[in-house]
Structures are given as structure tokens and as C-alpha cells.
Backbone as CSV, one residue per row, in Angstrom:
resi,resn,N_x,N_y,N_z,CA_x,CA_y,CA_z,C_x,C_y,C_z
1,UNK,-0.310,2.462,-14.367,-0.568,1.357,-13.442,-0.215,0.027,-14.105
2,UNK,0.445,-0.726,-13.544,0.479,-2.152,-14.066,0.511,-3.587,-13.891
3,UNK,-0.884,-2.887,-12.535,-1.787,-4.419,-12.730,-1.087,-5.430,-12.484
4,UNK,0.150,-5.310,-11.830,0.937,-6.931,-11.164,-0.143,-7.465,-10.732
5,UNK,-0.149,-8.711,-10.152,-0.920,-9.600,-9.486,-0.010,-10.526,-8.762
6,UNK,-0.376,-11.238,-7.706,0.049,-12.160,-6.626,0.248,-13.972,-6.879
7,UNK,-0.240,-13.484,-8.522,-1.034,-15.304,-8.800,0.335,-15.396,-9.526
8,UNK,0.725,-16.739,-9.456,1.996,-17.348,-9.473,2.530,-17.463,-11.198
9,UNK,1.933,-17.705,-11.344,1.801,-18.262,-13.316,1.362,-17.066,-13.939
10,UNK,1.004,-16.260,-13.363,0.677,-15.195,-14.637,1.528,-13.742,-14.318
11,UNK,1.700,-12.756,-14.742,2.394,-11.569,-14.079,1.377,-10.208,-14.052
12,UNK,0.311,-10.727,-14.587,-0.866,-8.947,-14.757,-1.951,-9.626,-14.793
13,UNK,-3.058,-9.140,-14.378,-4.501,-9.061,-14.682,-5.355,-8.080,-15.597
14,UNK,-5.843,-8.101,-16.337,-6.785,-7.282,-16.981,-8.375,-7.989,-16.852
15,UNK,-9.204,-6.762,-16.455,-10.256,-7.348,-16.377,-11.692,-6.222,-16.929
16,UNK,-11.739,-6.568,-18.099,-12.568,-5.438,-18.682,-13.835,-6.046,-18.767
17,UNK,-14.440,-7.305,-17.748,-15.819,-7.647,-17.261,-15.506,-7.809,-15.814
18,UNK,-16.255,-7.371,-15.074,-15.904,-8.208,-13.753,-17.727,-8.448,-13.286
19,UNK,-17.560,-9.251,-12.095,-18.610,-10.174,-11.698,-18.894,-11.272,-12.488
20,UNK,-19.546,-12.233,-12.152,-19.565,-13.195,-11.730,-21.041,-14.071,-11.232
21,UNK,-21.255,-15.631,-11.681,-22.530,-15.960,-10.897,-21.546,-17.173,-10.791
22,UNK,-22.430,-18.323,-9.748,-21.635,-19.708,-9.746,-22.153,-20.846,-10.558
23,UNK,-21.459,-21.617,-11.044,-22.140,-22.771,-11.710,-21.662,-23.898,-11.567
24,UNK,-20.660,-24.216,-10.050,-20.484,-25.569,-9.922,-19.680,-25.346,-8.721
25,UNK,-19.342,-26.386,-7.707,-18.852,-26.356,-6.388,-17.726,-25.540,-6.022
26,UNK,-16.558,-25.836,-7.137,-15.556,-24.665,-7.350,-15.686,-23.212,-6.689
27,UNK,-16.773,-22.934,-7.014,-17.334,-21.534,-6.830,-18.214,-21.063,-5.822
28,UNK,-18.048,-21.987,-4.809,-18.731,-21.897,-3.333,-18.089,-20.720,-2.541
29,UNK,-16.786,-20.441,-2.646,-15.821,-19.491,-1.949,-15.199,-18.863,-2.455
30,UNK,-15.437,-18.318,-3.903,-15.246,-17.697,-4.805,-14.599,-16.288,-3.974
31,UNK,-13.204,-16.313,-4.400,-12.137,-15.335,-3.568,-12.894,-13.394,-4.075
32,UNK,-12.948,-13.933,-6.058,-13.384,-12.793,-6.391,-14.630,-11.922,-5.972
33,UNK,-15.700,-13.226,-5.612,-16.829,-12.305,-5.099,-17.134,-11.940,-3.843
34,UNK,-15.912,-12.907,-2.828,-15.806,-12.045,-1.425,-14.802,-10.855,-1.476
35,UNK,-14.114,-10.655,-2.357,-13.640,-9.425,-2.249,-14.292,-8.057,-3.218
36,UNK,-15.293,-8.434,-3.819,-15.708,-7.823,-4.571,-17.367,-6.774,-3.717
37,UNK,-17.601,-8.010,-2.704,-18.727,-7.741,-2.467,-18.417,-6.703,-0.853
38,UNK,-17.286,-6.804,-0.168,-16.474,-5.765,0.540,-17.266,-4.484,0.285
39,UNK,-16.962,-4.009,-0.839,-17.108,-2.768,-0.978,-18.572,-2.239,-1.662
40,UNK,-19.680,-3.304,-2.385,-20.801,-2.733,-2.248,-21.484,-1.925,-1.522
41,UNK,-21.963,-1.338,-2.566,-22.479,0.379,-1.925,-22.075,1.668,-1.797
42,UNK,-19.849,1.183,-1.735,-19.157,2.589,-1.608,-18.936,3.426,-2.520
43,UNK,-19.755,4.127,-2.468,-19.746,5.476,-3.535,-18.534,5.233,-4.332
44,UNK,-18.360,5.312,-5.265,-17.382,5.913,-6.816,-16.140,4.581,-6.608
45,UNK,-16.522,3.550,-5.702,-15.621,2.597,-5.820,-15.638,1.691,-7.245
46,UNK,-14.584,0.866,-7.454,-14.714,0.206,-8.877,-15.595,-1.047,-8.699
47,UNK,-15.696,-1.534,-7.320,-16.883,-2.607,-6.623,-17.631,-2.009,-6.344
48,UNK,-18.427,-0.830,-6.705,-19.322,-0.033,-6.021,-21.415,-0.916,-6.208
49,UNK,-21.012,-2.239,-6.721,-21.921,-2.858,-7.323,-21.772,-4.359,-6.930
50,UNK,-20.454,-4.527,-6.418,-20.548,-5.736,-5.570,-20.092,-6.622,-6.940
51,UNK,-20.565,-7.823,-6.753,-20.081,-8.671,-7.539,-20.833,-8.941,-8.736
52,UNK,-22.034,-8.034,-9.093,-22.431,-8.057,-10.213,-21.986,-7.942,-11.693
53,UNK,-22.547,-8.408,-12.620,-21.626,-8.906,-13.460,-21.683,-7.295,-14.345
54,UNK,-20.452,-6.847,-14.726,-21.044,-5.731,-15.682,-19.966,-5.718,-16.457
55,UNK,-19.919,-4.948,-17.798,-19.112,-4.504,-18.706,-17.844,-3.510,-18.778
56,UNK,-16.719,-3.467,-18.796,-16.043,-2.311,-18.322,-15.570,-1.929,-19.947
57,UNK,-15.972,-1.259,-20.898,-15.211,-0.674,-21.957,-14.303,0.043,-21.951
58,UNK,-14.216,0.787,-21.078,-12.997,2.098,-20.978,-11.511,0.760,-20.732
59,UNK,-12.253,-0.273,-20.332,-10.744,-1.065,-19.696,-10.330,-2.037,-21.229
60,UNK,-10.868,-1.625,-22.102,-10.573,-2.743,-23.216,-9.163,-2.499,-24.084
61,UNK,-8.410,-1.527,-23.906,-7.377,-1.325,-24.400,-6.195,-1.051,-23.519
62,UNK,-6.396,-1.247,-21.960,-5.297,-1.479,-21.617,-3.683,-2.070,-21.685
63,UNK,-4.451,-2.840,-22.396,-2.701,-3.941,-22.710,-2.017,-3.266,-23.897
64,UNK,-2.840,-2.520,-24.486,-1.958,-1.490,-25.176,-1.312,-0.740,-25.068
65,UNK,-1.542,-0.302,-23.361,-0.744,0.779,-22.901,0.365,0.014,-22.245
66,UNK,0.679,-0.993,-22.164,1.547,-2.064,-21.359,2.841,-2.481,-22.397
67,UNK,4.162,-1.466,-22.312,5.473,-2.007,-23.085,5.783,-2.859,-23.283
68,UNK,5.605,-3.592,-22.067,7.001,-4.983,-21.506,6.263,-5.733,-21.670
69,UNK,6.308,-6.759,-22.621,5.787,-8.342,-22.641,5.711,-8.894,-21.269
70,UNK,4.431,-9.278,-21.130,4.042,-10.317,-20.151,2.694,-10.925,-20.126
71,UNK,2.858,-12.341,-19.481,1.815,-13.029,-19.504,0.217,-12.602,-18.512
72,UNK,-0.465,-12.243,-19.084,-2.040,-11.562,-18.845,-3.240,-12.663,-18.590
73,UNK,-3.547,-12.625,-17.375,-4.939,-13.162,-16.897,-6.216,-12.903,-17.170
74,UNK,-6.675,-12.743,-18.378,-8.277,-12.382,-18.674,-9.036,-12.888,-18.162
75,UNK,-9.933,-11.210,-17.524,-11.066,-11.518,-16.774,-10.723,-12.564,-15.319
76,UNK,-9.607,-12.284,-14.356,-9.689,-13.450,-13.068,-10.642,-12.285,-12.297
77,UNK,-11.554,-11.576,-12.350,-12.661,-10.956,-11.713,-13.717,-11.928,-12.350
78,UNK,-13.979,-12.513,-13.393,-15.093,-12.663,-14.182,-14.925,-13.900,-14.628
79,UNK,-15.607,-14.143,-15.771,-15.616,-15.529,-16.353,-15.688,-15.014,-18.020
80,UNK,-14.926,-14.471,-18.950,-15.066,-14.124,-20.198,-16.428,-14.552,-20.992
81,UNK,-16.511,-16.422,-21.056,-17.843,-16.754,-21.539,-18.337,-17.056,-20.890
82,UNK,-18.922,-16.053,-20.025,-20.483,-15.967,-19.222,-21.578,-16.046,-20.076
83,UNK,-22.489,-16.497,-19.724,-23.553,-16.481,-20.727,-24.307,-14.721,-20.962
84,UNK,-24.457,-13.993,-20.023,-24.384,-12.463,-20.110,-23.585,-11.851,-20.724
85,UNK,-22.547,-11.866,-21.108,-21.520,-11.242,-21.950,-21.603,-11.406,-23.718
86,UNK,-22.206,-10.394,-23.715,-22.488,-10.168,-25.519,-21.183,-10.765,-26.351
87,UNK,-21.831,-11.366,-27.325,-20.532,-11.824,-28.203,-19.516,-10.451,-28.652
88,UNK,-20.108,-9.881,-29.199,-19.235,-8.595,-29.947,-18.690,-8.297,-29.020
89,UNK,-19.343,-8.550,-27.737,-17.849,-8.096,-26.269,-16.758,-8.237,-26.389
90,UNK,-17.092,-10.318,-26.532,-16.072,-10.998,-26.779,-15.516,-10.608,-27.547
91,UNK,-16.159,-10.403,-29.038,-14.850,-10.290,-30.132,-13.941,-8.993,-30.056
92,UNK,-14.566,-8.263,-29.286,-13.531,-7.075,-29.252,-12.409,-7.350,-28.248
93,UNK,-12.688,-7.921,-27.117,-11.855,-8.550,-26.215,-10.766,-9.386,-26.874
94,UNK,-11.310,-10.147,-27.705,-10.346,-10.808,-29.068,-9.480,-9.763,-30.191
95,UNK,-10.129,-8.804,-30.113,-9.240,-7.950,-31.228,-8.614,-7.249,-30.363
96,UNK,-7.996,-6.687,-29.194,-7.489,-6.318,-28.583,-6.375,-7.281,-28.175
97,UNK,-6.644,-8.459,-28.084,-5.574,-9.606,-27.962,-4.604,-9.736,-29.033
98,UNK,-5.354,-9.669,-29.721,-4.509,-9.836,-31.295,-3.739,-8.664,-31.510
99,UNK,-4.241,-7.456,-31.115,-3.288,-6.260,-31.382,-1.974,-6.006,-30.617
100,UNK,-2.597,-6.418,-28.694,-1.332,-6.502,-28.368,-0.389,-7.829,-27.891
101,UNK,0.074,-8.091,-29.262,0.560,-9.286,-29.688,2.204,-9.716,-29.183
102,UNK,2.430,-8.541,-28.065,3.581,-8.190,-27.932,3.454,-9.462,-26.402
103,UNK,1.966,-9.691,-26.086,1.949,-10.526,-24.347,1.476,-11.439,-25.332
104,UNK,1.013,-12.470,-23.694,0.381,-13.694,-23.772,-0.793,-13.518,-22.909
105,UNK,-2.132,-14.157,-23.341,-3.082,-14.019,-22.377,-3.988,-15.030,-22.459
106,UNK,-4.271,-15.580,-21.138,-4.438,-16.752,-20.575,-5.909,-16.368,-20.346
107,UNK,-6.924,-17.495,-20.562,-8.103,-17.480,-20.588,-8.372,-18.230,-19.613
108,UNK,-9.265,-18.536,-19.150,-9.594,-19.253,-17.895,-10.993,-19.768,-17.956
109,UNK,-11.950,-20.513,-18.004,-13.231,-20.228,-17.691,-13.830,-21.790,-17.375
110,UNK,-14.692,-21.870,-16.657,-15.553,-22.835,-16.260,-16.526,-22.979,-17.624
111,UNK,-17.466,-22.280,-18.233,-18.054,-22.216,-18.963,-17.482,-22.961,-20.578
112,UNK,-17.451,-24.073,-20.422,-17.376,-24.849,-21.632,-17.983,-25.144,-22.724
113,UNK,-19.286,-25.197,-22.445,-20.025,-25.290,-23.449,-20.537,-24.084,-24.298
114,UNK,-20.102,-22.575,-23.624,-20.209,-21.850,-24.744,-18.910,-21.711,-25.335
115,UNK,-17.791,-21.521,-24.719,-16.871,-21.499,-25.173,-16.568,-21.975,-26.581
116,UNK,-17.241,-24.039,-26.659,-17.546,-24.406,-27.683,-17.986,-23.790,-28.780
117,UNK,-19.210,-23.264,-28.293,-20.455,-23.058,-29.206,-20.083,-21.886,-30.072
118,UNK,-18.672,-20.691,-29.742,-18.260,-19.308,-30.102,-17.366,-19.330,-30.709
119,UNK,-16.786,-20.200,-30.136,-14.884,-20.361,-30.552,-14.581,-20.404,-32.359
120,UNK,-15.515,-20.748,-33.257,-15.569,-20.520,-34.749,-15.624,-19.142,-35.021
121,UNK,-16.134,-18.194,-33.949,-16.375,-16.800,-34.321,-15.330,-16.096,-33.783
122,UNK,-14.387,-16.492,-33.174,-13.324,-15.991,-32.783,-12.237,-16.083,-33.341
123,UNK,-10.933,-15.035,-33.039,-9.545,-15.089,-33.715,-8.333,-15.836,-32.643
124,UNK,-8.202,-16.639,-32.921,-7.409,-17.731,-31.661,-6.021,-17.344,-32.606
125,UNK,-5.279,-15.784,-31.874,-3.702,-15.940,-32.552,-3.151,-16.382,-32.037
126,UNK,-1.977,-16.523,-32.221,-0.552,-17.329,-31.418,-0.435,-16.883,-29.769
127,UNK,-0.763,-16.047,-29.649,-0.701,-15.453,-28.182,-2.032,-15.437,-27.139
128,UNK,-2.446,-16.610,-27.658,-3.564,-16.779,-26.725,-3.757,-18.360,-26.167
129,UNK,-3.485,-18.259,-25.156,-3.614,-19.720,-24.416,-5.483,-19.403,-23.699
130,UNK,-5.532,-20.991,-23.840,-7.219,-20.819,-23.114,-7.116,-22.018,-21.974
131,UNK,-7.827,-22.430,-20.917,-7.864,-22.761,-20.253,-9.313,-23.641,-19.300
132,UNK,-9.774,-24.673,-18.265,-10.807,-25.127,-17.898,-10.366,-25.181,-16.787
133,UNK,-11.163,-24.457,-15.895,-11.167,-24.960,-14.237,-11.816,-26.154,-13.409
134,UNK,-11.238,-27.042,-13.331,-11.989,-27.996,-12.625,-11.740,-28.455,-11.389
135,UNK,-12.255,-28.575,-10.690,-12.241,-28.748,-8.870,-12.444,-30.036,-8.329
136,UNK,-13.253,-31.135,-9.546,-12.907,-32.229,-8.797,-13.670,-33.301,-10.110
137,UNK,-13.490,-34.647,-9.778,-13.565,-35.727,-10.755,-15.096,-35.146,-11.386
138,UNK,-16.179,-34.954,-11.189,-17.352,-34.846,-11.596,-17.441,-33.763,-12.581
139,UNK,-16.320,-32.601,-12.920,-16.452,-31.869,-13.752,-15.315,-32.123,-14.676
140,UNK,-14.644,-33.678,-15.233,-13.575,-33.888,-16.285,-13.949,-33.657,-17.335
141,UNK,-15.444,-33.351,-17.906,-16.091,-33.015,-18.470,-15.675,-31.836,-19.749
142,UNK,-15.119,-31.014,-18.689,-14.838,-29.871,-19.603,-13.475,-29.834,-19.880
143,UNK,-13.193,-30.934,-20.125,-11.867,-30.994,-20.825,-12.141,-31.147,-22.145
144,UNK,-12.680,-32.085,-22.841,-13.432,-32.244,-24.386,-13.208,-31.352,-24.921
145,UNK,-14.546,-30.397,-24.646,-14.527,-28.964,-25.512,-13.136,-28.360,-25.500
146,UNK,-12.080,-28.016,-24.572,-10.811,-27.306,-24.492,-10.068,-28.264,-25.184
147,UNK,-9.999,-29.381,-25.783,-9.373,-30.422,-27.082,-10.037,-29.759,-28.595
148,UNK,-10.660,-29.322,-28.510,-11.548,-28.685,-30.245,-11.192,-27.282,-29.873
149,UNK,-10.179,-26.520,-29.136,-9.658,-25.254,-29.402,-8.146,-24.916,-30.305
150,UNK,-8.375,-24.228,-31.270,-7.067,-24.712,-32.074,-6.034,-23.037,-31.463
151,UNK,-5.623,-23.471,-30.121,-4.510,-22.466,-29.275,-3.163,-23.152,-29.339
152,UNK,-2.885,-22.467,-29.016,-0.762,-22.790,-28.670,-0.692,-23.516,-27.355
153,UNK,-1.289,-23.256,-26.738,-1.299,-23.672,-25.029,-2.802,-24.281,-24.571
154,UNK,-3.149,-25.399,-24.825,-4.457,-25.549,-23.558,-3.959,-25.933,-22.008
155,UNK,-4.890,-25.634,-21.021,-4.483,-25.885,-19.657,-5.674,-26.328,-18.244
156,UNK,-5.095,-26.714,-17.615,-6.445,-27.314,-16.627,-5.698,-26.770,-15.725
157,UNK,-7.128,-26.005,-14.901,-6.740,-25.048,-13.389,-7.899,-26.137,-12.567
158,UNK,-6.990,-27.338,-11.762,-7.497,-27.865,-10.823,-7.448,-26.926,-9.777
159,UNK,-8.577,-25.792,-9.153,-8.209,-25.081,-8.253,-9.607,-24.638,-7.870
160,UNK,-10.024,-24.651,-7.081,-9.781,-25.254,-5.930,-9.952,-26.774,-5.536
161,UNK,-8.849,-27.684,-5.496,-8.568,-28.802,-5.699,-9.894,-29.387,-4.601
162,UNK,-10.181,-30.095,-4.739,-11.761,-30.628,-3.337,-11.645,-31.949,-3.556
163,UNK,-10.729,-33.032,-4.519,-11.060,-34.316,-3.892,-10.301,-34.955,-4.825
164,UNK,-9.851,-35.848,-4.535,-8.733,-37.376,-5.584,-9.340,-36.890,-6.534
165,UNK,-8.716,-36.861,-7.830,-9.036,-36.983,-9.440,-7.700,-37.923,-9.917
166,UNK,-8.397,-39.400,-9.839,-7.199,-40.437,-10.176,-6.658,-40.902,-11.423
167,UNK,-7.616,-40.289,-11.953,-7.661,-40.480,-14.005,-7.806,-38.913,-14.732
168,UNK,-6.740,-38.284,-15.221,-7.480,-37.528,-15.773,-7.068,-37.396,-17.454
169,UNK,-7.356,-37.731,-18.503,-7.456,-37.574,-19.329,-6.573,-36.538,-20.330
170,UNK,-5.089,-36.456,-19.981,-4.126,-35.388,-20.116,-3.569,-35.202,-21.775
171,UNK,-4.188,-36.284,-22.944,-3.851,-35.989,-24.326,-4.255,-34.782,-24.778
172,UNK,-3.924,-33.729,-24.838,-3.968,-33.072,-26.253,-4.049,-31.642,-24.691
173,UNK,-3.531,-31.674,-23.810,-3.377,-30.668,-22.923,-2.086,-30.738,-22.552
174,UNK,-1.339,-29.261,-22.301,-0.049,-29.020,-22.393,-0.133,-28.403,-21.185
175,UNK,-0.516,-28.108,-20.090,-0.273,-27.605,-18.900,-1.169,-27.603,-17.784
176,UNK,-0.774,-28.242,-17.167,-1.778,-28.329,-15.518,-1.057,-27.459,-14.645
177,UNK,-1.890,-26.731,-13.593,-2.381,-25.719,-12.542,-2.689,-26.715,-11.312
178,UNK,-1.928,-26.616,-10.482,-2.829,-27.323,-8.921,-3.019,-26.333,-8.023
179,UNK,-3.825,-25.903,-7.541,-4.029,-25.574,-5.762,-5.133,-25.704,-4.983
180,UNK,-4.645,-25.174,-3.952,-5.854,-25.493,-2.721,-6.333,-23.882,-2.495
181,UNK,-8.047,-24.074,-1.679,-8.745,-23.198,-1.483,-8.242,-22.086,-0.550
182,UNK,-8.519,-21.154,-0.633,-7.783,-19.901,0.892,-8.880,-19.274,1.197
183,UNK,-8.828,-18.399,1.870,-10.006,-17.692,2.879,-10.483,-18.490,3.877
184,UNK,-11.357,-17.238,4.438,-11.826,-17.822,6.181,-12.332,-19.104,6.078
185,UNK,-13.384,-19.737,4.984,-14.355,-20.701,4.329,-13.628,-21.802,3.857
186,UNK,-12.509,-21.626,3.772,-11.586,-22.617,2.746,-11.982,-24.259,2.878
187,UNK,-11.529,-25.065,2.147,-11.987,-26.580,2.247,-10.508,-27.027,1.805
188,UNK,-10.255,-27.767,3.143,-8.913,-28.305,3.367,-8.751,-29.026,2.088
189,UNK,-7.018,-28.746,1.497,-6.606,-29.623,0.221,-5.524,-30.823,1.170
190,UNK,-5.856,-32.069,0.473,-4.702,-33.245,0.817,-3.826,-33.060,-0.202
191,UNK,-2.692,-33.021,0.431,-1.185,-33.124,-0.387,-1.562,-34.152,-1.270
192,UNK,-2.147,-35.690,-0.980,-2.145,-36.692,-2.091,-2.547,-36.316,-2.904
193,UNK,-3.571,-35.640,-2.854,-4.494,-35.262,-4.054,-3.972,-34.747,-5.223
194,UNK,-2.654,-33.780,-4.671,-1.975,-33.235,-5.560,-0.772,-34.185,-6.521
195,UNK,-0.401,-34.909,-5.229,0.493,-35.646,-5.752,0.401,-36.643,-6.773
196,UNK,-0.984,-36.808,-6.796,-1.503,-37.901,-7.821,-1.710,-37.040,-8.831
197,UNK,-1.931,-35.612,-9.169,-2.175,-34.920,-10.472,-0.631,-35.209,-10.643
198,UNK,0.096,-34.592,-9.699,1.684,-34.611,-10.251,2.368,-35.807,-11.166
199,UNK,2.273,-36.708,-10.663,2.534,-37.981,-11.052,1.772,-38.448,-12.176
200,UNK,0.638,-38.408,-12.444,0.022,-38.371,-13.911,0.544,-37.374,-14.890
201,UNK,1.075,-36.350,-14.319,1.868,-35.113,-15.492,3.068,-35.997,-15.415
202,UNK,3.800,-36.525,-14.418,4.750,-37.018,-14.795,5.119,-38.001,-15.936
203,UNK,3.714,-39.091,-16.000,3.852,-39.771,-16.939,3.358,-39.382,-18.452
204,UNK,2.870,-38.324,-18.235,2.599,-38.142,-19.708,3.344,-36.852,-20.482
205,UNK,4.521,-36.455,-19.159,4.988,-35.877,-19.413,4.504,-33.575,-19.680
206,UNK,3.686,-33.873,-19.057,2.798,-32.431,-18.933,3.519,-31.328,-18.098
207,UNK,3.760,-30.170,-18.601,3.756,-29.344,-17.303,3.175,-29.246,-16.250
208,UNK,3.660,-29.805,-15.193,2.931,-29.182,-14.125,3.564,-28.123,-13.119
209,UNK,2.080,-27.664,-12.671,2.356,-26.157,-11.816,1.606,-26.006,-10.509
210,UNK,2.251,-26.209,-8.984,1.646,-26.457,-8.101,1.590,-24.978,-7.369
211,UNK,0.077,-24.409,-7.599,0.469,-22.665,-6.995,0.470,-22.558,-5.809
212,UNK,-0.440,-23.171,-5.037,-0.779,-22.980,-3.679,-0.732,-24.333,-2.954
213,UNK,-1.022,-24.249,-1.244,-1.389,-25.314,-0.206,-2.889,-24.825,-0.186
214,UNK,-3.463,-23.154,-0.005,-4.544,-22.794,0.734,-4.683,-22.835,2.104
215,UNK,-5.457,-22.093,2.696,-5.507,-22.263,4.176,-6.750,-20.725,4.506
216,UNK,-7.025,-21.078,5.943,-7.857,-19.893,6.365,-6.951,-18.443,6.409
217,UNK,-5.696,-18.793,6.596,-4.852,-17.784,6.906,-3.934,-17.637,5.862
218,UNK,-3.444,-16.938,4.631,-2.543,-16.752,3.941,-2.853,-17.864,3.186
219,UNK,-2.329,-17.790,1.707,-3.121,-18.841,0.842,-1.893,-20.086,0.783
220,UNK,-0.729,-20.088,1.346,0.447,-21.297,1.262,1.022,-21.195,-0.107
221,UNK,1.249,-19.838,-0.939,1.762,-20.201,-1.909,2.839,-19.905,-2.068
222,UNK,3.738,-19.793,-3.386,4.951,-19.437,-3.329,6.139,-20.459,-2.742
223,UNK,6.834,-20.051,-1.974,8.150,-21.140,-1.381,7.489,-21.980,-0.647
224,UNK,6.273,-21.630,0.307,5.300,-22.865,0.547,4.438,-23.837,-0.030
225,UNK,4.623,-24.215,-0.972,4.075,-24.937,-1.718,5.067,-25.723,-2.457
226,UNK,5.455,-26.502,-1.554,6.267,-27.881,-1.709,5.351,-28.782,-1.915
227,UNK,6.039,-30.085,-2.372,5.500,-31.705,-2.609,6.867,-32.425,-2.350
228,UNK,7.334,-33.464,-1.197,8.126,-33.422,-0.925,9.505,-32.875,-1.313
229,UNK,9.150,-31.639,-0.532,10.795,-30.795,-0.377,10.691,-30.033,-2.116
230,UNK,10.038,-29.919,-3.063,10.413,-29.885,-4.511,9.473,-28.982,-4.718
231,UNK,9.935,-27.832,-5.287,8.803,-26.520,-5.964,8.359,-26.938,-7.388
232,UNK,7.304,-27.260,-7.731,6.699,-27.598,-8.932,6.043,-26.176,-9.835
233,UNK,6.911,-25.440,-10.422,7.034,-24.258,-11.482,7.123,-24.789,-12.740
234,UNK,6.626,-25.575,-12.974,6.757,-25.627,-14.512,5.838,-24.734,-15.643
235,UNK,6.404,-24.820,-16.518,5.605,-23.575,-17.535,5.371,-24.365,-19.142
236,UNK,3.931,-24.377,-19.814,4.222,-25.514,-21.199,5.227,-24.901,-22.184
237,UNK,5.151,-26.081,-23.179,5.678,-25.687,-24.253,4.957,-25.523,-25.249
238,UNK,5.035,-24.395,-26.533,4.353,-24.253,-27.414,3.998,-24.976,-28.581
239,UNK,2.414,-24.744,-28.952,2.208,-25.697,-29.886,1.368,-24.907,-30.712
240,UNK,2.673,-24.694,-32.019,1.951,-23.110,-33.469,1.434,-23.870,-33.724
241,UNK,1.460,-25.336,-34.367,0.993,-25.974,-35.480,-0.602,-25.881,-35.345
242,UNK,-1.648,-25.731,-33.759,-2.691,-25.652,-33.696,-3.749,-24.939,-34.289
243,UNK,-2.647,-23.589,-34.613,-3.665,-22.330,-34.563,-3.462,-22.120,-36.638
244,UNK,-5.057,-21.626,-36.424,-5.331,-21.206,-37.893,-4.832,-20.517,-38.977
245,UNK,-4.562,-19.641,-38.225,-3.986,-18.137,-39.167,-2.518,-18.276,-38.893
């Protein structure tokens, strides 16, 4: 099996935690836990528990079984540093990264302040980009901590975009993420909104990457997801000098 995925910037998912709790507006319409929670209850399903948060070990060596280099989404079921998720989880989740050294795998998480608090106990190799989701001006916050990660790639996933962010603080970050919300629940994105992240990458020269429009119906991504007339695919550039080892 190999775990393609639909999400624009990455080419696989692995997810050897899944579930999930919320800890900030972002996470009002949380795609993963309406599709997760579908299938609570159905006998021998892999959601058979809904969106609760649990451990998957048997899934921790997948990317080993995976030939072809490609870029890997850790945990987009979950949140890696959840506060429930045992460290030694983590670090094995980390030594599995490091082994298959052949991808790239993209971290994602809202959870900043542990991230902080772990990141000395972890192995940050060359093939690990990490990442902060933020949804709107009140959480720029967790950009800080993702500046004291010594990765090749840091990145901001404005997604689900919810309101102007007219300043954002783009030194020592090499790649921005834009989109808008999807599902039945969705919360309409303004093109400006985007256009003003765009234009701040422009001046500081940042990758930017516009995945989606969002909508109740189909999420607008892909060839729909223009900013006048112009597909915004950009991908960063690497930075060894960060990392330790």
C-alpha cells in the first residue's frame, strides 16, 4: 500500500498515532475528526474508536517498507506532540525517521510549547522538516518556538486561514502553506487574506504555497486555487547549516 494522499505539498501520509483533541479555533472543523468519527463503533474498522487518540505500533516502520523517495506527512490524523503521546513514542517515531533517510517528513503540529520543551531529546536529521499551524493573527505565537528548532526546513500551515494576518513575522522561516476551510461547516476564506500572506512572502522572499480556496463542496484545490490567474506551488530551499549532527 502506498498511502498517496490528496494534500498538495506532500505525496504520502503515515500515521502511527491517530486522534486528536482541539486546542484552538483552527480545530473547530477538524476534517480528521469528522472523518474519523464516521465510522465509530464499526467492528474491526481502523476508526473503530472514532477520533480518539491512540497509539498505532505495528504502523511505526512503514516508511521502511516505502522504495521511492518521497515527501511524508507525520501524523495528518493526529498531532505528534500531543500532550498524551509518551515521549519514547516520540523518540521512536524519530528513529524511524532517521532510518528511512531515503524521504522527507514533514511535521506539523499546533502544540508548540511542548514541542519546545522535547526538541533537546530528539534527533532533528537532515530529513526532517517541522512545521506550526496557525489560523489566524491571535496564534503568531507559535512561531518563536519553531525559530529554536535546528531543521533544514521550518514552515507555517496558515490553514484554515479565518482572518487578515497583516504582519507576520517571516525571519528564520523558509516556507509558508495557505488555505481555506472545506466541509459542510466550512468558514468562508477571502482571497485578500491570502493575498496579503502572498505578498509578505514576496517581500521577504519565502516560499509560498497556496493549497486550497475551501468550500462546502469539494475543497477548491489544485488548478483551482488561483490568485489572480497564477498557481502559487512553491517548494523551500534547504538549510543543512541548522541541524546538529
Amino acid at each position: 500500500m502506498s498511502y498517496k494522499t490528496s494534500i498538495e505539498w506532500t505525496d504520502s501520509t503515515w500515521n502511527p498515532i491517530i486522534g486528536c483533541t482541539k486546542v484552538s479555533s483552527g480545530c473547530k472543523n477538524c476534517y480528521a475528526e469528522a472523518f474519523s468519527e464516521r465510522f465509530r463503533g464499526v467492528k474491526g474498522h481502523p476508526f473503530e474508536l472514532g477520533f480518539s487518540l491512540r497509539l498505532l505500533p505495528k504502523k511505526l516502520d512503514q516508511p521502511l517498507h516505502w522504495k521511492n523517495p518521497r515527501k511524508v506527512f507525520v501524523c495528518s490524523m493526529s498531532d505528534l506532540f500531543h500532550e498524551q503521546v509518551p515521549l519514547d513514542f516520540i523518540q521512536k517515531v524519530f528513529e524511524i525517521m532517521a532510518k528511512a533517510n531515503n524521504h522527507i517528513f514533514q511535521i506539523l503540529t499546533k502544540r508548540t510549547d511542548r514541542l519546545q520543551e522535547i526538541s533537546p531529546k530528539l534527533d532533528w536529521t537532515h530529513n526532517i522538516w517541522v512545521g506550526v499551524s496557525i489560523e489566524s493573527h491571535e496564534y503568531l505565537y507559535r512561531i518563536q518556538p519553531l525559530r529554536k528548532i535546528p531543521v533544514v526546513v521550518r514552515f507555517i500551515s496558515f490553514e484554515p486561514l479565518l482572518g487578515p494576518i497583516p504582519e507576520v513575522p517571516l525571519d528564520g522561516i523558509d516556507w509558508v502553506i495557505v488555505g481555506g476551510e472545506s466541509g459542510r461547516k466550512s468558514r468562508k476564506l477571502d482571497l485578500d487574506w491570502v493575498k496579503q500572506l502572498r505578498d509578505q512572502c514576496l517581500n521577504t522572499r519565502t516560499p509560498f504555497f497556496f493549497k486550497q480556496i475551501g468550500g462546502k463542496r469539494g475543497k477548491g484545490g489544485g488548478e483551482l486555487a488561483k490568485l489572480d490567474g497564477v498557481y502559487w506551488h512553491d517548494f523551500p530551499t534547504l538549510n543543512y547549516s541548522r541541524c546538529l549532527d
